[in-house]
MIDOSE-1310 file (N, C-alpha, C; in nm, 2 decimals, decimal comma, always signed):
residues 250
xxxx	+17,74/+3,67/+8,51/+17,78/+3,65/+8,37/+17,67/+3,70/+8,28; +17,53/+3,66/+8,28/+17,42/+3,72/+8,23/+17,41/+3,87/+8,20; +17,48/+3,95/+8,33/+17,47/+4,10/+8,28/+17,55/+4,12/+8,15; +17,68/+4,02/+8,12/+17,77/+4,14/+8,04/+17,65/+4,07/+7,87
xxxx	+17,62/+3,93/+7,89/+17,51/+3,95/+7,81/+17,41/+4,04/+7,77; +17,36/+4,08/+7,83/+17,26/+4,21/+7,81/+17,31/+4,29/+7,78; +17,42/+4,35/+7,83/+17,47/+4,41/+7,79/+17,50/+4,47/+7,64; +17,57/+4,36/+7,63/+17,68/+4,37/+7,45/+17,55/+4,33/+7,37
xxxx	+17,44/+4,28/+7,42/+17,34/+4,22/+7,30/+17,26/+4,34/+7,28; +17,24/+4,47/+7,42/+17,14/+4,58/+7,36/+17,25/+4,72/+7,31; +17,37/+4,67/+7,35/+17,51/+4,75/+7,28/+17,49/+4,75/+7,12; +17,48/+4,60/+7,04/+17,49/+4,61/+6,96/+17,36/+4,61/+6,90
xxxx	+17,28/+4,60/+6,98/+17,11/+4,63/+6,89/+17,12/+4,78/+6,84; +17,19/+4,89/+6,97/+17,16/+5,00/+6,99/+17,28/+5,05/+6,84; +17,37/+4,99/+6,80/+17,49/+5,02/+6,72/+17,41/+5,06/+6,55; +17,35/+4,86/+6,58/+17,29/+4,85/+6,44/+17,16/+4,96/+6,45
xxxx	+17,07/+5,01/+6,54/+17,00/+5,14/+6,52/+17,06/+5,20/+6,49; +17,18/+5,28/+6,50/+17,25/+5,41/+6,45/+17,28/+5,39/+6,28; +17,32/+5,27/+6,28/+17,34/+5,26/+6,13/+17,22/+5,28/+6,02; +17,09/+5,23/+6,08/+17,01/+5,21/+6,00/+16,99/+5,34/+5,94
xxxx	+16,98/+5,44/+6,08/+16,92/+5,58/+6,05/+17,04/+5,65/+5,99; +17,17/+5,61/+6,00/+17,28/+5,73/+5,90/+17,21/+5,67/+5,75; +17,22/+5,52/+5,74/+17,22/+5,46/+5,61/+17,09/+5,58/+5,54; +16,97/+5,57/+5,64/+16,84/+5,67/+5,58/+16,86/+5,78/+5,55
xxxx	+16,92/+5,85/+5,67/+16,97/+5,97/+5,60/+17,05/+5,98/+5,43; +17,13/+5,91/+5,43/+17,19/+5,89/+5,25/+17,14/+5,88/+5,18; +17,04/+5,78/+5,19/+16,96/+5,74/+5,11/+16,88/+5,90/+5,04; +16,86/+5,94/+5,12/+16,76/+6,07/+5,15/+16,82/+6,16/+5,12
xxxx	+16,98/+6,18/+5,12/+16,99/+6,30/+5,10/+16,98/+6,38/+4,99; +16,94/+6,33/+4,85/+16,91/+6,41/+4,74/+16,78/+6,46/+4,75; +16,65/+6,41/+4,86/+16,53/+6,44/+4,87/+16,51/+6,57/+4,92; +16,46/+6,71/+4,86/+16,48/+6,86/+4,84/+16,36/+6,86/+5,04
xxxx	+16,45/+6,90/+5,11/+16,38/+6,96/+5,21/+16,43/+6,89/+5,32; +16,47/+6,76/+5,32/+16,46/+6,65/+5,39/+16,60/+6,68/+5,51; +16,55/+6,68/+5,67/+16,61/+6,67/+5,75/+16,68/+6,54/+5,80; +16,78/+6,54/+5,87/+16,84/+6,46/+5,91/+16,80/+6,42/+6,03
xxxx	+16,83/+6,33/+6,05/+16,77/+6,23/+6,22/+16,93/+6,13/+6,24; +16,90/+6,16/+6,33/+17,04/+6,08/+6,52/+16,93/+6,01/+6,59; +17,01/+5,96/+6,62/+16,98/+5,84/+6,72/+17,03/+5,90/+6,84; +16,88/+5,95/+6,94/+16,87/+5,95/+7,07/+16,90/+5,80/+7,21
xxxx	+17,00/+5,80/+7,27/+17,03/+5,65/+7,31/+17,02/+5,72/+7,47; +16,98/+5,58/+7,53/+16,96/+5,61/+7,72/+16,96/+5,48/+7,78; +17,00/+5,51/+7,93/+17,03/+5,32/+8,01/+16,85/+5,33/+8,03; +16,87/+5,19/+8,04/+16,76/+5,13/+8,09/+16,76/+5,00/+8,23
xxxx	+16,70/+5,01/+8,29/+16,73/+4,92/+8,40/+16,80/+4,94/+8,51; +16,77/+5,05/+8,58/+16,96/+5,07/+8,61/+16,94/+4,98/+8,77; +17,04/+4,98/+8,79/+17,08/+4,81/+8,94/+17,17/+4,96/+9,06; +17,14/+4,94/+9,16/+17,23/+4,97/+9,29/+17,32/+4,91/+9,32
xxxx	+17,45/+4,94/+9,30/+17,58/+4,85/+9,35/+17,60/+4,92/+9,54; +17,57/+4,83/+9,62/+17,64/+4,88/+9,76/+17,73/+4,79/+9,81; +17,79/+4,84/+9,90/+17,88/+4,75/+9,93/+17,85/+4,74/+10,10; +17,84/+4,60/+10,13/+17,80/+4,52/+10,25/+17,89/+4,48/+10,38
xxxx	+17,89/+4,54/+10,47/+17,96/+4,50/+10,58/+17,88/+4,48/+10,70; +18,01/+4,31/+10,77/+17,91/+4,24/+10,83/+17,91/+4,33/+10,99; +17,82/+4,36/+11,06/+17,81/+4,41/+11,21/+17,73/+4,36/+11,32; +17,79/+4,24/+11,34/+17,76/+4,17/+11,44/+17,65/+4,05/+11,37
xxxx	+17,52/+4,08/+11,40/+17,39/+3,96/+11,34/+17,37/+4,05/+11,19; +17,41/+4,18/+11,14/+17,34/+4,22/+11,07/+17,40/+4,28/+10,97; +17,37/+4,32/+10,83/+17,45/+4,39/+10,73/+17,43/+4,48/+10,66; +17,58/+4,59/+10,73/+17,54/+4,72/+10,66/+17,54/+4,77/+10,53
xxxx	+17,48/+4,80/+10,48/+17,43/+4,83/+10,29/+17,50/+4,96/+10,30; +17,62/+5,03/+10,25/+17,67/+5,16/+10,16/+17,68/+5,17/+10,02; +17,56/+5,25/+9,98/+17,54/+5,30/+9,86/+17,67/+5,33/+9,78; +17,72/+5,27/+9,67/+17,86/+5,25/+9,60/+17,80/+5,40/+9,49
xxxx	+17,73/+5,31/+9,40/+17,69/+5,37/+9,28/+17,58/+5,23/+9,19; +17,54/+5,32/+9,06/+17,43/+5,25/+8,99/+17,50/+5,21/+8,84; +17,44/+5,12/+8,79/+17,46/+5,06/+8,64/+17,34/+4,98/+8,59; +17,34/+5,04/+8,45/+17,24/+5,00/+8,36/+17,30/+4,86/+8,35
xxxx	+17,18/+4,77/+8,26/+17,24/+4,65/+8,22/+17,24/+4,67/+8,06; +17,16/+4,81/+8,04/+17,08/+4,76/+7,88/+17,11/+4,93/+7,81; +17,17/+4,92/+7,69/+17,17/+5,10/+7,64/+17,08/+5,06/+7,53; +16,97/+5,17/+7,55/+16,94/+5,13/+7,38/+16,84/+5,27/+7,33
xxxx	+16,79/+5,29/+7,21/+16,74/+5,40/+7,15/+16,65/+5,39/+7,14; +16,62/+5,55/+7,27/+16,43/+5,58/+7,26/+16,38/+5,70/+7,14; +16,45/+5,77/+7,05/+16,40/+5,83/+6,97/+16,50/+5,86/+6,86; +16,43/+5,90/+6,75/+16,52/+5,98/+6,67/+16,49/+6,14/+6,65
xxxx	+16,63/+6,20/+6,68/+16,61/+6,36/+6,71/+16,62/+6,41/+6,59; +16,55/+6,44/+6,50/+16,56/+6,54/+6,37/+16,60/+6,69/+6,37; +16,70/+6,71/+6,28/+16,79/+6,83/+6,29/+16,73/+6,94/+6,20; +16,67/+7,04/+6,24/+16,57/+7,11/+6,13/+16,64/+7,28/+6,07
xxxx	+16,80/+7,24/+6,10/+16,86/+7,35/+6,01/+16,90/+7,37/+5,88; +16,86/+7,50/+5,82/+16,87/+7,50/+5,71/+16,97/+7,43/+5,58; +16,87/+7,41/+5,48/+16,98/+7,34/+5,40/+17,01/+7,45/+5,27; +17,11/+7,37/+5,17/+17,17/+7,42/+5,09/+17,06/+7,50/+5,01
xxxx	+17,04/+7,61/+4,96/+16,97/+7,69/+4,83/+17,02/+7,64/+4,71; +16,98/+7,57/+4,59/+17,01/+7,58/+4,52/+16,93/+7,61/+4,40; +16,97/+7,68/+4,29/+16,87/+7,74/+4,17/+16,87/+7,64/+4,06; +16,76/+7,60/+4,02/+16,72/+7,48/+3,93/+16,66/+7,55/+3,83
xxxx	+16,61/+7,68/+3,79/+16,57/+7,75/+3,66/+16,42/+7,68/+3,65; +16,36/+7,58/+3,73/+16,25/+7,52/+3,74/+16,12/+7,59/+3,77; +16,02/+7,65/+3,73/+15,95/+7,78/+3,74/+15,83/+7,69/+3,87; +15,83/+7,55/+3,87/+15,72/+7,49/+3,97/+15,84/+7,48/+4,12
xxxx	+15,99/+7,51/+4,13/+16,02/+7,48/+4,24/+16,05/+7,65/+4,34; +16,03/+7,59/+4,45/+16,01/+7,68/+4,59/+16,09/+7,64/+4,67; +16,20/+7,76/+4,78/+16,24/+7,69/+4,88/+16,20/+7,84/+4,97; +16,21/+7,79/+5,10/+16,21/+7,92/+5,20/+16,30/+7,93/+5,28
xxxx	+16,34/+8,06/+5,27/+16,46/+8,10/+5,37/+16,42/+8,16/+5,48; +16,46/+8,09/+5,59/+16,43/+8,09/+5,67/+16,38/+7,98/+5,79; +16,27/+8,01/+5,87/+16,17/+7,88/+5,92/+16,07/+7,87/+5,87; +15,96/+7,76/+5,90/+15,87/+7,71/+5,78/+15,87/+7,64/+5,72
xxxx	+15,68/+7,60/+5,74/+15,69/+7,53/+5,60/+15,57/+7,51/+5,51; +15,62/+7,46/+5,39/+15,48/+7,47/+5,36/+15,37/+7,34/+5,39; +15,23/+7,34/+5,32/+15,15/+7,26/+5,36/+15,08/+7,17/+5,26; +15,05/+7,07/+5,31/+15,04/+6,98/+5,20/+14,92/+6,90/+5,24
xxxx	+14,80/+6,88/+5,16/+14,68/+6,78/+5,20/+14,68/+6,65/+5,12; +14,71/+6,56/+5,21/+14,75/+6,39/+5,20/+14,65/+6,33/+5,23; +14,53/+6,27/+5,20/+14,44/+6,21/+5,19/+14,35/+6,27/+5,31; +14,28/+6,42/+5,34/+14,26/+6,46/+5,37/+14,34/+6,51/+5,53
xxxx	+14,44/+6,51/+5,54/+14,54/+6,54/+5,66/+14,65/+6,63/+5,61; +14,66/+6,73/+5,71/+14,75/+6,86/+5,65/+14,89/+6,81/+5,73; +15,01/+6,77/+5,57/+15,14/+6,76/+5,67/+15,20/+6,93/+5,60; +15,34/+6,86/+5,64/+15,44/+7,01/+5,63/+15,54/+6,90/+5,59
xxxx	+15,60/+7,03/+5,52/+15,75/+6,96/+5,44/+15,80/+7,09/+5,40; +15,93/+7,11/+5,37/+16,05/+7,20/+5,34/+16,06/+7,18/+5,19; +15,97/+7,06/+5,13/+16,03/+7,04/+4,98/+15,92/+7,11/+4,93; +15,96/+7,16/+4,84/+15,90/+7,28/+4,76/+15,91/+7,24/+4,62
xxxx	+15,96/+7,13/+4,57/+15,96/+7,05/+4,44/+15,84/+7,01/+4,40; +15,74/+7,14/+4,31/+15,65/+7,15/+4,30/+15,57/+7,06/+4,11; +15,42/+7,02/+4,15/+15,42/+6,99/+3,98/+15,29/+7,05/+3,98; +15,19/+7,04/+3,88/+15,02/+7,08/+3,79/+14,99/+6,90/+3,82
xxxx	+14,86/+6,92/+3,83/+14,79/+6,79/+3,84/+14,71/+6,79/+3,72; +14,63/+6,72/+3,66/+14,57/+6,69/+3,55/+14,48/+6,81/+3,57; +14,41/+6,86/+3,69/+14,31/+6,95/+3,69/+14,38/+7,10/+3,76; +14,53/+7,04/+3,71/+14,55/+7,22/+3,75/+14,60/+7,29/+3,84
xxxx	+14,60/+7,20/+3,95/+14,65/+7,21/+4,11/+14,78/+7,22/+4,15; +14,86/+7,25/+4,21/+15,02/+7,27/+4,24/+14,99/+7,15/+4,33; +15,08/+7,08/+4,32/+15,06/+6,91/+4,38/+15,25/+6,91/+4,43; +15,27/+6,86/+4,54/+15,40/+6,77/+4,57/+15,35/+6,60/+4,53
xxxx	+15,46/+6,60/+4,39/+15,38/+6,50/+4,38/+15,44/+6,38/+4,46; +15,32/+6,26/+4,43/+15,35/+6,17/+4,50/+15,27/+6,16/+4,65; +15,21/+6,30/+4,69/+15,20/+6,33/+4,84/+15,10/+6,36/+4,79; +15,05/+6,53/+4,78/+14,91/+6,58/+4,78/+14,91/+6,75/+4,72
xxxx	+14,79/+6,77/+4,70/+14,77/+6,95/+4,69/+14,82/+7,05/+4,80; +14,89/+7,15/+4,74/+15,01/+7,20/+4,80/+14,86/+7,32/+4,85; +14,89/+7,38/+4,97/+14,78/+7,44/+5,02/+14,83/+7,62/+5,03; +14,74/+7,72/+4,98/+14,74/+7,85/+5,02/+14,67/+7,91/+5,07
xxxx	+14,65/+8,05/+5,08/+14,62/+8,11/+5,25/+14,45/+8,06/+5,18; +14,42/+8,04/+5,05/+14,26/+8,04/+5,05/+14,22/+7,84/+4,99; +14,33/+7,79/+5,07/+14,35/+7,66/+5,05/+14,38/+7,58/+4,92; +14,35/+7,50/+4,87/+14,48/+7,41/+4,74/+14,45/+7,53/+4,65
xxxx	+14,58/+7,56/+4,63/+14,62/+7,62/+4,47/+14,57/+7,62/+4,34; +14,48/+7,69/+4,27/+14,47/+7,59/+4,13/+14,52/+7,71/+4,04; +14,64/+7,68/+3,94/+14,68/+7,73/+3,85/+14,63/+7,72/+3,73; +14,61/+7,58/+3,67/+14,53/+7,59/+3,55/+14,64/+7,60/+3,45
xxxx	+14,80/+7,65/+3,48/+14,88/+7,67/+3,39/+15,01/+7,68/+3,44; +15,15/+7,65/+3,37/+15,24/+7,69/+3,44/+15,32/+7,81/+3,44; +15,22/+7,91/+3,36/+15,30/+8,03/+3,31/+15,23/+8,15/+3,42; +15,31/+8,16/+3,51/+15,26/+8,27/+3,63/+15,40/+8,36/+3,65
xxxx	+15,35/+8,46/+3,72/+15,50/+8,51/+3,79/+15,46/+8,49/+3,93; +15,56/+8,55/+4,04/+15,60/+8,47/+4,16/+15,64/+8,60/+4,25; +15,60/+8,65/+4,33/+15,67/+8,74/+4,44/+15,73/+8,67/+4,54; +15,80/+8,73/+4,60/+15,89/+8,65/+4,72/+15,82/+8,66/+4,85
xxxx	+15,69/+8,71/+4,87/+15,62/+8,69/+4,99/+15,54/+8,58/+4,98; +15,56/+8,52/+4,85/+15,45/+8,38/+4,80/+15,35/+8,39/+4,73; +15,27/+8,54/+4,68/+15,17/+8,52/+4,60/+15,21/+8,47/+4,47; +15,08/+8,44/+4,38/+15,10/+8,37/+4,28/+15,02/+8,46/+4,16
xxxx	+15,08/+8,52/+4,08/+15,01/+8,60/+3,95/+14,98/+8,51/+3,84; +14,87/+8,52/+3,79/+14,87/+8,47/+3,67/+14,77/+8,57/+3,58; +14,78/+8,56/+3,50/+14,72/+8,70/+3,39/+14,70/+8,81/+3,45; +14,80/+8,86/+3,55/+14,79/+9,04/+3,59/+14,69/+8,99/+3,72
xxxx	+14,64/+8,86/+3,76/+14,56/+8,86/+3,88/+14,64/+8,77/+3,99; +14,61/+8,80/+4,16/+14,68/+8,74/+4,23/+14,60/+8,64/+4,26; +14,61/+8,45/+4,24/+14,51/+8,37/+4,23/+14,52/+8,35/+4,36; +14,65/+8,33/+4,46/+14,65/+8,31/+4,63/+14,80/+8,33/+4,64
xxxx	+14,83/+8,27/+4,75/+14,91/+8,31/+4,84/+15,00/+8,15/+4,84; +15,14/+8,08/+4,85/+15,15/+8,00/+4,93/+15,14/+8,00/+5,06; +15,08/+7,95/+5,12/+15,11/+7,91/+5,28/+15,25/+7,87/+5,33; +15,28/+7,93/+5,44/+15,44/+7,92/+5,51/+15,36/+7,91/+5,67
xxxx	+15,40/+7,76/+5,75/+15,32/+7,78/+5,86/+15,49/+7,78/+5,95; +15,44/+7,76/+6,08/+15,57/+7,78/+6,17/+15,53/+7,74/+6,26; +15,62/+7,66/+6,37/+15,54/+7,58/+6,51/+15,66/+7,62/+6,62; +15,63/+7,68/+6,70/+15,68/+7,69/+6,86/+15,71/+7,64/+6,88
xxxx	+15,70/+7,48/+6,88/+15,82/+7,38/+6,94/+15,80/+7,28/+6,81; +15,91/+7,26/+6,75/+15,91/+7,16/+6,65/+15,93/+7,02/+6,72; +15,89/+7,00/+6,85/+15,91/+6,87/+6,88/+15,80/+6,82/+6,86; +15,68/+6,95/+6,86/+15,54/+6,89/+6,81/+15,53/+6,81/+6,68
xxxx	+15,66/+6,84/+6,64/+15,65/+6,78/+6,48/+15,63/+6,60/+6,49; +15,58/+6,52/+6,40/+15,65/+6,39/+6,40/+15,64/+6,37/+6,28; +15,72/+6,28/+6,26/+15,79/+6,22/+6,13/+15,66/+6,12/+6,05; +15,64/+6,18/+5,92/+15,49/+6,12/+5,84/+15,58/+6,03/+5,69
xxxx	+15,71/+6,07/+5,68/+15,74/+6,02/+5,56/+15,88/+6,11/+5,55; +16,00/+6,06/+5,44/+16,09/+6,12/+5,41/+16,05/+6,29/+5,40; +16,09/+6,36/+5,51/+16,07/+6,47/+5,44/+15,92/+6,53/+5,52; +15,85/+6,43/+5,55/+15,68/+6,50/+5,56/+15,68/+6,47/+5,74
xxxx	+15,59/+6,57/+5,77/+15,55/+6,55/+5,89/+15,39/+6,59/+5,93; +15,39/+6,57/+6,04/+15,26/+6,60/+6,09/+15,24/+6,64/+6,27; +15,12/+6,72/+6,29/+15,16/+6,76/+6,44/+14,99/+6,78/+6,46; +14,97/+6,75/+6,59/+14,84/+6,76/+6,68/+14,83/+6,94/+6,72
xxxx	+14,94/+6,99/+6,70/+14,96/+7,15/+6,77/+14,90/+7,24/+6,66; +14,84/+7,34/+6,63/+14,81/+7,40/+6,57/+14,89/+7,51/+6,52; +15,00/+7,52/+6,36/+15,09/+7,61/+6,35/+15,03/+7,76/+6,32; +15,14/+7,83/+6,33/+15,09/+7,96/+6,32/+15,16/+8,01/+6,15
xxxx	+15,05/+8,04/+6,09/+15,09/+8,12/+5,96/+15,16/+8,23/+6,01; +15,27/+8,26/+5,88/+15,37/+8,35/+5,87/+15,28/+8,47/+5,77; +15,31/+8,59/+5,82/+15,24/+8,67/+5,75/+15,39/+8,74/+5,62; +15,53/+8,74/+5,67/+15,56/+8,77/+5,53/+15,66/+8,70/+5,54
xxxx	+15,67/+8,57/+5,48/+15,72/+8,46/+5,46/+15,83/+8,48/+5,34; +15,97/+8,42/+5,33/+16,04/+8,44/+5,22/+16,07/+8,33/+5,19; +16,00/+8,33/+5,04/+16,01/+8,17/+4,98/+16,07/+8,25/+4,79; +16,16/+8,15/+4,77/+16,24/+8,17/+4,69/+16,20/+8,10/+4,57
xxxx	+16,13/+8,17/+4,41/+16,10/+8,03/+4,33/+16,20/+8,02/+4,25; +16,20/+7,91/+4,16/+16,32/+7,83/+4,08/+16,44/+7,78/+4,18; +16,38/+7,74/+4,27/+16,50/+7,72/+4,38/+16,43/+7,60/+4,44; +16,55/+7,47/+4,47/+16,50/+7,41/+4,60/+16,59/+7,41/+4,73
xxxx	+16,59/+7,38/+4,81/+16,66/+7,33/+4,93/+16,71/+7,19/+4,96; +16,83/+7,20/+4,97/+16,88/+6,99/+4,93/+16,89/+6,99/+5,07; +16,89/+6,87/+5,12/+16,85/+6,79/+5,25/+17,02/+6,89/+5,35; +16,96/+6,91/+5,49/+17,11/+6,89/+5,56/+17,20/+6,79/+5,60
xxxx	+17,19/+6,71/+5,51/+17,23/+6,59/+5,54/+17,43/+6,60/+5,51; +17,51/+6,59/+5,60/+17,65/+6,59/+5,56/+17,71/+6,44/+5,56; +17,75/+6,40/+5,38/+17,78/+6,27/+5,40/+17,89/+6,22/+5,43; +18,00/+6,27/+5,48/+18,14/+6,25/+5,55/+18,05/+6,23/+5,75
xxxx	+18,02/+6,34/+5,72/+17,93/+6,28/+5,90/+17,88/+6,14/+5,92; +17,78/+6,15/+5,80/+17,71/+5,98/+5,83/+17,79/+5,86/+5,78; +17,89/+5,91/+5,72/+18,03/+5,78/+5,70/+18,06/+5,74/+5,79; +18,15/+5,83/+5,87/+18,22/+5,88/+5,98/+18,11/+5,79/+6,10
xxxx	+17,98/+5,82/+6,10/+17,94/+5,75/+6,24/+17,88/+5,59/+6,18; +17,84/+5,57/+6,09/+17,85/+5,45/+6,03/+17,98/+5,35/+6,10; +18,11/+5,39/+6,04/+18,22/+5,30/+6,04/+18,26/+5,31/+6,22; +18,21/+5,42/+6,29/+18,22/+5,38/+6,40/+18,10/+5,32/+6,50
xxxx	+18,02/+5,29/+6,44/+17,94/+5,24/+6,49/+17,98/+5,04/+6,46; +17,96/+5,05/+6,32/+18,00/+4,89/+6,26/+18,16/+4,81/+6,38; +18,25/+4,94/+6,40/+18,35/+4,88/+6,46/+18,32/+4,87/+6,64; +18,24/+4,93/+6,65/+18,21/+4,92/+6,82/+18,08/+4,77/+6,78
xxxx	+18,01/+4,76/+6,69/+17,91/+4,60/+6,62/+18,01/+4,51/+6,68; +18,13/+4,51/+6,60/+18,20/+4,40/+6,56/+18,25/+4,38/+6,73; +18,36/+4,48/+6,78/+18,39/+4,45/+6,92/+18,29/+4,40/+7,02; +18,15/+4,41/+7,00/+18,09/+4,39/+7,10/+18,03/+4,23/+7,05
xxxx	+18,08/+4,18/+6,93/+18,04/+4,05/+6,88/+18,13/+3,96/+6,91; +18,22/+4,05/+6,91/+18,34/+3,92/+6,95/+18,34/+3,88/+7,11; +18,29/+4,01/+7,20/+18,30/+4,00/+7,33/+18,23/+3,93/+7,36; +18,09/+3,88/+7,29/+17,97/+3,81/+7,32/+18,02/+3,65/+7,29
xxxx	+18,10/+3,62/+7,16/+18,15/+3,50/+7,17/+18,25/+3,43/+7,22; +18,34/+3,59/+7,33/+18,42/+3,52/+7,43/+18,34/+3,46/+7,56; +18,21/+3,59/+7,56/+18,14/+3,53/+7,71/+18,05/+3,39/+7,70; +18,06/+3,36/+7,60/+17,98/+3,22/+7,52/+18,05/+3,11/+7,57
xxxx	+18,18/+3,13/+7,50/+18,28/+3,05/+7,52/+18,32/+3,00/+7,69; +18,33/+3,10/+7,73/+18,35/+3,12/+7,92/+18,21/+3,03/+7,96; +18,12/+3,08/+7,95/+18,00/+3,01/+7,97/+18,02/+2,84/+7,92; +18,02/+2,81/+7,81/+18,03/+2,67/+7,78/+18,15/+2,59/+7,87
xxxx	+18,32/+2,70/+7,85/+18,35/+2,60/+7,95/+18,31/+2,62/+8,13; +18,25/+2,68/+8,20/+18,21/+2,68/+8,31/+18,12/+2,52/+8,34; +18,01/+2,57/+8,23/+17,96/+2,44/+8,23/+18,01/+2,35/+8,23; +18,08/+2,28/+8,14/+18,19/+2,16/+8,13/+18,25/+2,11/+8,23
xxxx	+18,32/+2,20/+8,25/+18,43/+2,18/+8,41/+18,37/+2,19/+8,54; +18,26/+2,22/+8,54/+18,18/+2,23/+8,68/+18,11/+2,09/+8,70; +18,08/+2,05/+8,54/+18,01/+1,91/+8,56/+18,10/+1,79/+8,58; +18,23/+1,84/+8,62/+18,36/+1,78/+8,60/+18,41/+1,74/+8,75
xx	+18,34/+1,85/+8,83/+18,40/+1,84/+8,97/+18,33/+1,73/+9,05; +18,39/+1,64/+9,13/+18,33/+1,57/+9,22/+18,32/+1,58/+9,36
């Protein structure tokens, strides 16, 4: 009786994980760059069912098959395809088409993010704000002003001079990536600069986030919650009367 416990208790742990992370994704999805994450789910524990027959003093074991007691979620898989372009007339926003990303220094640590929702800091700097100094090929940016023009390989003009470059890096396996914040990440792997990178200005990139998808697995997640709640208060119930009636027999 204890297995179907385990069971429905890491059923519905694993349910309410899926929800949290659609719920994040929504939350998120107006956040310019921001990837989506699923819930990666796997057994755990798994048991050998055989079946036993008696032969003579001794008993033969045939391998039936195997069962978990427990499902539950070892990661969340981030989906890193492109999102929507959209033109904002904003002369500080960036997106890139394509792969990439750009780079950002957060209390001395280089992350990467897709948001290109760019500002000037008091001394002048292209800042994501909130995060950090947005970094180019000759490291943080300083503008000094917000009146520049913009080529699509990422240099940055200002009075007829090219002050740098944005940086666009790229990683071989984006599983090196991990998750630093809505949107931000960070990786131990060393990315490789893009030498002609297409980044788009007055433009950002809105999240891939599709919110009929994260409805859609929400409400089937909440209804596989509820069925696995109720089965827990029928095996509850079984359990109490077992008890009862057993203490009943003489």
């Amino acid at each position: 009786m204890s297995r179907g416990f385990y069971a429905l208790a890491s059923g519905m742990l694993t349910q309410q994980r899926k929800i949290d992370i659609s719920s994040n994704n929504i939350a998120n999805m107006n956040t310019p760059g921001y990837k989506k994450e699923q819930a990666v789910t796997t057994t755990f524990g798994e048991l050998f069912i055989n079946k036993y027959k008696q032969n003579g003093i001794y008993n033969e074991a045939t391998p039936i098959n195997n069962v978990s007691l427990i499902h539950t979620v070892v990661e969340n898989n981030t989906f890193h395809s492109q999102g929507t372009l959209e033109e904002t007339g904003r002369t500080l926003d960036f997106a890139i088409m394509g792969p990439g990303f750009f780079s950002v220094d957060v209390d001395n640590q280089i992350l990467y993010t897709r948001n290109g929702s760019f500002n000037i800091d008091d001394e002048g700097y292209m800042v994501l704000e909130g995060s950090g100094r947005v970094q180019g090929e000759f490291g943080e940016i300083y503008l000094g002003t917000d009146k520049f023009e913009f080529a699509e390989d990422g240099s940055i003009v200002v009075e007829d001079e090219v002050v740098d470059r944005i940086a666009v890096y790229d990683f071989a396996d984006y599983n090196a990536l991990n998750k630093y914040g809505p949107g931000m990440y960070i990786s131990d792997e060393d990315p490789e600069l893009i030498d002609y990178p297409r980044v788009v200005n007055q433009t950002i990139e809105r999240s891939n986030v599709n919110m009929t998808e994260e409805f859609t697995g929400i409400l089937a997640s909440q209804r596989s919650l509820q069925t696995a709640s109720q089965a827990f208060k029928i095996y509850d119930m079984i359990n109490e009367k077992a008890v009862t009636e057993i203490g009943k027999i003489e």
